[in-house]
C-alpha angles and dihedrals in degrees: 000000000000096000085067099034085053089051092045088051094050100052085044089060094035096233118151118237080245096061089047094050089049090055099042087043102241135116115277079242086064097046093051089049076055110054084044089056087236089123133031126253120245119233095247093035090057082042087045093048087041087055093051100041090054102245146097128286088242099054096047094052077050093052101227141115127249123238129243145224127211108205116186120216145155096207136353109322126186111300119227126210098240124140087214120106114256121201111201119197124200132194117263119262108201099171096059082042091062091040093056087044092052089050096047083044088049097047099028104016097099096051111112089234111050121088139129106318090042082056092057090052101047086046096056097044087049080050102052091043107062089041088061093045096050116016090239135094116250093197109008092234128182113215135173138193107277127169098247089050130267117354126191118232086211101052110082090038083062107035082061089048091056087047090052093043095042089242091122144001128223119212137182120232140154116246101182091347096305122120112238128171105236117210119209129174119247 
């Protein structure tokens, strides 16, 4: 049943029916009509909802999820010409990940706002960005769904790390009445 397999998919991804609608272009009313197979599914809007949930047109009118493959690499292996997803997982590279840090501390450190949960942010989009540039990981970074929004699973074991070494100092400060650490280079 695709009403179902669209409302599993969405839970999966943790996207609001609002969100959904937004993108389809209906009213979140008419999604919901929709996940409950009340009303029909356009053409672009099941291409639409193919495109967000990460798989082929076809798999999605099947109502199934692709499988996936987990190849492991340390740089750019051959690439096969295969339609399924490939998840490539590099080594970690922590050195490049407290250079990166030291240059965001140097050009955004000082800024009231910014402390450690801003870092986590600018780090994953770094991150993501380059990833997307170049098909490769710059740091290696783990992150997961926070909140607040991504957090890196490194950071705090090597923010400790700077402080023990001198490299960096935390402090606590209120920013709107709100306590942040605060991270500046030595």
């Amino acid at each position: 049943m695709l009403p179902k397999f669209i409302q599993h998919m969405r839970k999966k991804h943790n996207l609001t029916q609002e969100y959904l609608a937004s993108k389809i272009g209906v009213s979140r009313p008419t999604y919901i009509q929709i996940e409950q197979g009340e009303k029909d599914l356009t053409i672009s809007a099941a291409k639409k909802l193919a495109d967000i949930f990460g798989i082929s047109f076809d798999d999605f009118l099947a109502g199934k999820e692709p499988r996936h493959k987990v190849i492991l690499e340390k740089a750019r292996a051959d690439k096969r010409a295969d339609s399924s997803l490939q998840i490539r997982v590099t080594q970690k590279n922590l050195d490049k990940f407290k250079q990166v840090l030291l240059y965001i501390l140097e050009k955004v450190g000082s800024k009231p706002n910014v402390g450690e949960t801003v870092l986590h942010k600018l780090l994953y989009f770094i991150d993501f960005d380059y990833y997307e540039k170049f098909e490769e990981n710059l740091m290696g970074a783990t992150y997961f769904k926070n909140h607040h929004g991504p957090t890196s699973v490194e950071l705090g074991t090597i923010l400790k790390d700077m402080q023990r070494n001198g490299e960096i100092e935390a402090v606590k400060s209120k920013y709107f009445n709100h306590l942040q650490k605060k991270i500046s280079a030595d």
